[in-house]
N, C-alpha and C positions, 0 to 999 in steps of 0.2 A: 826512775833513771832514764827511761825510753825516752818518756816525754821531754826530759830538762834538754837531752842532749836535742830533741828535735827542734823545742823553742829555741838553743843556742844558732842551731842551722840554720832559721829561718830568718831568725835578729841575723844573723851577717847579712844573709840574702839577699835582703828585701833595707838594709839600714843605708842607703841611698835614698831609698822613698820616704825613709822617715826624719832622714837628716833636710830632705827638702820639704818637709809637710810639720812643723812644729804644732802646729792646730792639733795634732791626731796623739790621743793620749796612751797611754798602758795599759789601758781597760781593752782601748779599739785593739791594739798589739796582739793581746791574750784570743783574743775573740776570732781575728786573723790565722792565727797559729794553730789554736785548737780547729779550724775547719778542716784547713787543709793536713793537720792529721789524721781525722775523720776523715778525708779520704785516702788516706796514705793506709790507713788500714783495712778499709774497703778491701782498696786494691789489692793488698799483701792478702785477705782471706780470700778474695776469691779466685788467687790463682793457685791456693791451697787448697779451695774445694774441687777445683779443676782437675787438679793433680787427682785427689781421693775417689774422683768420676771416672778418670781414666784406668784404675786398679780394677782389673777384670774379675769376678768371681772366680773362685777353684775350681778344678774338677773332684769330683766326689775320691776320698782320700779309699787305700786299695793298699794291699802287698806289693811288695817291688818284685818286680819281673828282669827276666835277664835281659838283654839285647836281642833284639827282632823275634825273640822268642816268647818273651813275655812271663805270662802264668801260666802259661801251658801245663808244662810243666808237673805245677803242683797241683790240678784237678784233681781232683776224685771219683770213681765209677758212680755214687750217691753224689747227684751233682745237686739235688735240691737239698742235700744234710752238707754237704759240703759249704754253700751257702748260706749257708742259716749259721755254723758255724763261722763264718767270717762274719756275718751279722753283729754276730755276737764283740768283736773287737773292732770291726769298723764303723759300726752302726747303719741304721735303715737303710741307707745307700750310700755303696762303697763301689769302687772300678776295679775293673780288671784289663791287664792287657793281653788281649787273644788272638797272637802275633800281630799283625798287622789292623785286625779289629779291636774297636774299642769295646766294652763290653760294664755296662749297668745294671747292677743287679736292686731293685728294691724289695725292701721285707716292711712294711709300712704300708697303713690302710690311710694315712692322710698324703702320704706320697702317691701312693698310688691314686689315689682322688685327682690330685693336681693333674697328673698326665693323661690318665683316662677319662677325667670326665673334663676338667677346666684346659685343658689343650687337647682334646682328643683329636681334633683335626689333623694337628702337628706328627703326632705319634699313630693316626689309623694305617700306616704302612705294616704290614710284615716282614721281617728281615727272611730272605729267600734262602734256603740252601741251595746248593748246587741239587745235590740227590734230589730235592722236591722238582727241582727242572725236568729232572726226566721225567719224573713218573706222574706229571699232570700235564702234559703237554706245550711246557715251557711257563708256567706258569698260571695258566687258562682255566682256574679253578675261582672256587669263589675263597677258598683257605689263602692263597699267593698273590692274586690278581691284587696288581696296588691301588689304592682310592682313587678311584674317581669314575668317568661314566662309565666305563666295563665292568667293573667292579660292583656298581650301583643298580645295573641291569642285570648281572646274575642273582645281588640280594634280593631283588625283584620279586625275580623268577621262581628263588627257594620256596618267597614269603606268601606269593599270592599262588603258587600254581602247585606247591611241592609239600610242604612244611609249617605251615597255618591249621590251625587247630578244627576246622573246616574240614579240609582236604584228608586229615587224618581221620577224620572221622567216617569218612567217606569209603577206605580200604581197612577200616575196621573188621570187616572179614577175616582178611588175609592174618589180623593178629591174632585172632579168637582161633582160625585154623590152625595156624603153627603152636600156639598155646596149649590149644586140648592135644595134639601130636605129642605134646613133649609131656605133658603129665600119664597119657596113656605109655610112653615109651619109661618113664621111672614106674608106674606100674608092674608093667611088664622084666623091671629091677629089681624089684620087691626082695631087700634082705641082700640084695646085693652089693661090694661098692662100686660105686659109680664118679666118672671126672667128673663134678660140677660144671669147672671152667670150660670146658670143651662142650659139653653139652647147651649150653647156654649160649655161647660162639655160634654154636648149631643154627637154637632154636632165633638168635637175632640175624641170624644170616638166610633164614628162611623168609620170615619176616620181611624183611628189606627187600631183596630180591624180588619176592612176589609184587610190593608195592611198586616195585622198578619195573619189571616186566612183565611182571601177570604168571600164566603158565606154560611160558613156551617151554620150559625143561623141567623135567617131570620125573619121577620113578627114577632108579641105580643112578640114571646119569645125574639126576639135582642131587643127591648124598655125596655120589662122587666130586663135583663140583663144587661142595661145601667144603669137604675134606682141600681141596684144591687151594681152596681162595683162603682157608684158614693158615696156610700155608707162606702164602703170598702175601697175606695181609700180616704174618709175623714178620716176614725177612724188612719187608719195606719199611713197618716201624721202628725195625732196628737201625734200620739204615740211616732212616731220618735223625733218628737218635745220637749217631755214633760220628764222635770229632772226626771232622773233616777238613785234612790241610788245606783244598782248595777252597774251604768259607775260609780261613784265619788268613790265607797268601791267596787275594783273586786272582796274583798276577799268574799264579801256576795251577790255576784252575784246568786249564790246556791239555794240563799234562796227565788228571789224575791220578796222582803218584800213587793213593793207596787203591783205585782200581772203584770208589764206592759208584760212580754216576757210573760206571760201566756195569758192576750187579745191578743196578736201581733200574739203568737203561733194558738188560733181558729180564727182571721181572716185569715191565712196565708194557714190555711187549707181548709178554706172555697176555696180560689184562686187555690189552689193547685185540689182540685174537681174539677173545672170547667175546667185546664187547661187539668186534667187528661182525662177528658171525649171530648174534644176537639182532643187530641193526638191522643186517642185510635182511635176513629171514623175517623179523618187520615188514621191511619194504617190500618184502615180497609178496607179501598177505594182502599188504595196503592195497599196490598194484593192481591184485587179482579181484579187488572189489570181497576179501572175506570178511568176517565177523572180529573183531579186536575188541577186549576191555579195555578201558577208558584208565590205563596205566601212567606212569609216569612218562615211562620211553614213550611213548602215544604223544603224551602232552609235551612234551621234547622236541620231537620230529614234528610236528606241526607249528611250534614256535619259531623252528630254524627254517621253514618255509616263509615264514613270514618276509614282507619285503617293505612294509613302512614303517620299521623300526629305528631309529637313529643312530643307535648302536647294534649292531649284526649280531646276532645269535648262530654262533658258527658249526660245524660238527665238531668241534675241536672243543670247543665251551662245554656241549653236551655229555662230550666225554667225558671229560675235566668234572661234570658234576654229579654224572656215574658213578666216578672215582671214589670223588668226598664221600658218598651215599656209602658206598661197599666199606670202605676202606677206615672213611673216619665215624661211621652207625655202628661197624660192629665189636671192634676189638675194646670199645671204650665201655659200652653198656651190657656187653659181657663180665667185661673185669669188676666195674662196679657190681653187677649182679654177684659174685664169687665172692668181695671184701665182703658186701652185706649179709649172705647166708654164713660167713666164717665169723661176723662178729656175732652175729644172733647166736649160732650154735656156742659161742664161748660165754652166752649169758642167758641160759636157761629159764630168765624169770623173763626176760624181754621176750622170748620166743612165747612162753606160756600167755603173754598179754596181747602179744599180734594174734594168735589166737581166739582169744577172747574177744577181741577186738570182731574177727573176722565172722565168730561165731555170732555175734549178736546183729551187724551188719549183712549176710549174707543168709545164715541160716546154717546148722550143723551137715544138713543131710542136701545142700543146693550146692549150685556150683558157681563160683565165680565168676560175673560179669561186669564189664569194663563199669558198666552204669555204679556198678557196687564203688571204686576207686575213691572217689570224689568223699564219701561219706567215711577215710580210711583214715583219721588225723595221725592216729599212733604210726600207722605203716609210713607217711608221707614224714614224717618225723627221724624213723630209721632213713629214710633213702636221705636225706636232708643230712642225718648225721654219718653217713656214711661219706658222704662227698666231702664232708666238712676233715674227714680224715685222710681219707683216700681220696683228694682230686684227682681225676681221670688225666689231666697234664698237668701236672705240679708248679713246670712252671710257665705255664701259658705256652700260645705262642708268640717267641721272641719279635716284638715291635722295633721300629726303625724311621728316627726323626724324619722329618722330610726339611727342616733347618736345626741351627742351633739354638736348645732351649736352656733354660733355668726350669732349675728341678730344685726342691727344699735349698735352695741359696748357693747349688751350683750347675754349672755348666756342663750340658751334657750335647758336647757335640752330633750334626747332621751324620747322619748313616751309622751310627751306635747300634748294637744291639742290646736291646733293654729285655731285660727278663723283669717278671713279678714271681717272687717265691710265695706263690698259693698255698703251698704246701707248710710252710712256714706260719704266715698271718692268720691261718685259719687256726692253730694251732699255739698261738698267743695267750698267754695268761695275763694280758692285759684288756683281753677283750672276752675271754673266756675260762669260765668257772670252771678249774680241774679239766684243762683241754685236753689231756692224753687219753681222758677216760672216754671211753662209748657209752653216753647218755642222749637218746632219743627227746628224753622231757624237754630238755633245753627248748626244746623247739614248738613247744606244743603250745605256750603262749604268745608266739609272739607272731603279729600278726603282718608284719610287711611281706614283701615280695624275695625271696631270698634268690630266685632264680633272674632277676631282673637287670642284674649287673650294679645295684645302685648303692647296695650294702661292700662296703669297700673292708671290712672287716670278713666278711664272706663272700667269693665270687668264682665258684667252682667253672663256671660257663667262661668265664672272664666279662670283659665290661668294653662297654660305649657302642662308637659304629661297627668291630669285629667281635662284638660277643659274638658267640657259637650260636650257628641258625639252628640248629636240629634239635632246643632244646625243649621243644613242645612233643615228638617225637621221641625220646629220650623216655623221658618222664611218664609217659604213655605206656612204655613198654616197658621199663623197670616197675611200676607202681604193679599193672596185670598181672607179668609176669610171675612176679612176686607173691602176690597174693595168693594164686594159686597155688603156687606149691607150697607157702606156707599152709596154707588151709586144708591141703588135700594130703599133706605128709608130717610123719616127723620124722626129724633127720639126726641121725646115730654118725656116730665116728667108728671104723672097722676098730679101734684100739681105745680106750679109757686114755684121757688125757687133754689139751688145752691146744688148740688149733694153733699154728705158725701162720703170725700174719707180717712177717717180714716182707718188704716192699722192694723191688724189681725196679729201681729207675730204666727211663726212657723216654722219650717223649709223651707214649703213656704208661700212665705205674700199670703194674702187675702185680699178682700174688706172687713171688720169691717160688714156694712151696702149690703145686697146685691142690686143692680143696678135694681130697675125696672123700662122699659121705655115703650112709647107705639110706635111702626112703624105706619108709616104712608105712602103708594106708593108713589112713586114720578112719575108712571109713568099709564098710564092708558089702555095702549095695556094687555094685559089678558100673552098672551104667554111668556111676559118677565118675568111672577113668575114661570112659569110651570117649 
């Protein structure tokens, strides 16, 4: 029909040329007509493809939210279960509107691939809270600081001077000392119960510390200051953790309506006292020409001396990564230590084969040394399935486009905050046989890097250029750790019964419940607890 009526058009059209040309037949006519519909249709499709070019992707589909308010709203305190339920009816990734921020959540190990490995550049931002302003020096950490050379110069620093498998090795001391302290101090428990989690807070915060400054604080006043900073380092995660209208409204950031950068600001100060007094008393030894270990702060205060750096190494920076050191070593590799001993103790026969394990590797009547670690597949398997349940932040920390991307076929606009629910995808029963259950084996074949960021199905540290620096560290002092007290105790519950391992959101999970157990020697020679 198209065509008849198009030949009728073009016969009038053109029937002057043909009334003066009688040479030129109906063949030439047909031949004529069908071109120039051939391009009459070109044209008509391609300014239908034009149109279909110009139709923008979506943004990833979400609950409706009220006016300027959003999803507020309907959050939930379980903000990585509250997630994972919306998963469930929006799919892998869905939006939120979180007042005036936009907010993407993905639960998806090939999503998550796309943004962290195939645009990782795009996405290497941090979305800042206001609270993390105060209490790293406006941002002057290596957790905040946004991509590029300052950024790239503190990773540096972590990698070659701080947190390299090297370096660690080096203050290997300092772990072995606080180590054998902590098992001669559950000794000294014996049959008693005892806080796990708090004690482990302790013994990583000793740890750390030492490698940070060596021993300038020593005796009542280092316990006291444990007790202190365990303190400090709860309010401050909570605060990181806890909705804050001036991230949802930057415009009334100003005002801190609910007051959070004003608590963040005096415990930040508080840390900033002690670091200060910490430094100075440094520099005052330096000055005097005394005897210093070849500490972090050492290796610190000699970098920020430096003067042919390209980018400065400031006392601001320093602090900033005092901070991460205290702040993001201890409360993380604590909490993990407390989920691992509560799921061991709820499976008697996993405990009975770390055992085994350590017996045969170590010796019944020896004690635990780091060299042992390496040769500990079953143990490295628990710490592996521990994280795999319990991520230390569930959901990362929140990224932030630096333009606007496509993500799985839509559009996730510049300055979004994107979450990964870790806590979710590790937890997949499409990647994972019977995921709820605590099964160590899972792990015991298989032979990639799980720590590496590169298994997007598993990625407790997170992934690309902001995976977590400390996780060579980490690993060091959980596997130790661990081993010794597994090897050196068995550990009783005051009550017959099945451990609470209900989970505590916040930026980092927690035990709900904290873990009290009683030790009990396993072994009766005296010297093994000294």
């Amino acid at each position: 029909m198209l065509r008849q009526v198009c030949n009728n058009t073009l016969s009038k059209a053109w029937s002057w040329w043909w009334q003066t040309s009688s040479s030129r037949d109906e063949y030439a006519l047909w031949i004529l007509n069908s071109t120039i519909c051939f391009f009459f249709f070109a044209w008509f499709a391609k300014i239908n493809i034009n149109k279909s070019k110009k139709i923008k992707p979506l943004l990833p589909p979400g609950p409706k939210g009220l006016p300027l308010i959003g999803n507020l709203l309907s959050l939930e305190p379980d903000l990585h279960k509250y997630f994972f339920k919306m998963s469930q009816i929006y799919g892998p990734i869905f939006s939120l509107r979180l007042g005036k921020k936009f907010g993407v959540v993905i639960t998806s190990p090939a999503l998550a691939r796309q943004v962290l490995k195939d645009q990782d550049a795009t996405f290497a931002n941090h979305d800042v809270p206001e609270a993390a302003k105060e209490v790293t020096y406006g941002g002057m950490d290596i957790v905040w600081t946004p991509y590029g050379p300052e950024w790239r110069m503190l990773r540096r620093v972590c990698a070659s001077q701080m947190l390299n498998s090297a370096v660690l090795d080096e203050v290997y001391k300092h772990r072995r000392k606080e180590i054998r302290r902590t098992v001669n101090y559950f000794y000294n428990q014996a049959g008693s119960p005892v806080n796990f989690g708090e004690q482990m807070f302790l013994t990583v915060f000793n740890v750390i510390t030492n490698m940070l400054w060596g021993g300038i604080i020593e005796g009542g006043e280092r316990e006291s200051l444990a007790t202190e900073f365990r303190q400090l380092v709860a309010e401050i995660t909570a605060l990181l953790g806890m909705p804050n209208i001036s991230d949802f409204y930057p415009s009334l950031a100003r005002f801190d309506l609910q007051g959070i950068q004003k608590k963040m600001r005096r415990l930040a100060l508080k840390f900033d006292g002690i670091f200060e007094n910490l430094i100075n008393e440094r520099l005052q030894i330096n000055r005097q020409g005394g005897k210093v270990s070849k500490d972090f702060l050492q290796v610190l205060l000699e970098l920020k001396n430096e003067e042919n750096s390209k980018v400065p190494f400031t006392m601001s920076h320093l602090k900033g990564l005092l901070m991460d050191m205290v702040v993001g070593g201890t409360d993380t590799t604590s909490n993990t230590m407390e989920f691992a001993m509560a799921e061991v103790m709820n499976k008697p026969d996993i405990l009975r084969k770390l055992q085994q394990e350590l017996e045969l590797v170590v010796g019944k009547g020896n004690i635990v040394e780091e060299s042992h670690v390496t040769k500990l597949p079953y143990l490295y398997a628990v710490m592996k399935e521990t994280l795999r349940l319990h991520p230390v932040v569930p959901l990362l920390v929140p990224h932030r486009p630096t333009q606007t991307s496509i993500v799985g076929g839509y559009v996730i606009p510049e300055g979004s905050r994107v979450f990964f629910n870790v806590w979710a995808i590790q937890r997949d029963e499409k990647s994972w046989d019977k995921p709820l259950e605590f099964r160590p084996e899972r792990f015991l074949n298989l032979k990639i890097d799980h720590y590496s960021g590169n298994e997007f199905n598993y990625f407790p540290f997170g992934s690309g250029r902001r995976v977590c620096a400390g996780v060579a560290m980490a690993e060091k002092m959980f596997m130790f750790l661990m081993a010794s007290l597994i090897h050196s105790f068995e550990w009783k519950l005051p009550q017959e019964g099945v451990i609470d391992l209900t989970e505590k959101f916040g930026i980092v999970l927690k035990k709900k419940v904290p873990l009290v157990a009683i030790p009990i020697p396993r072994s009766s020679v005296l010297a093994f607890y000294q």
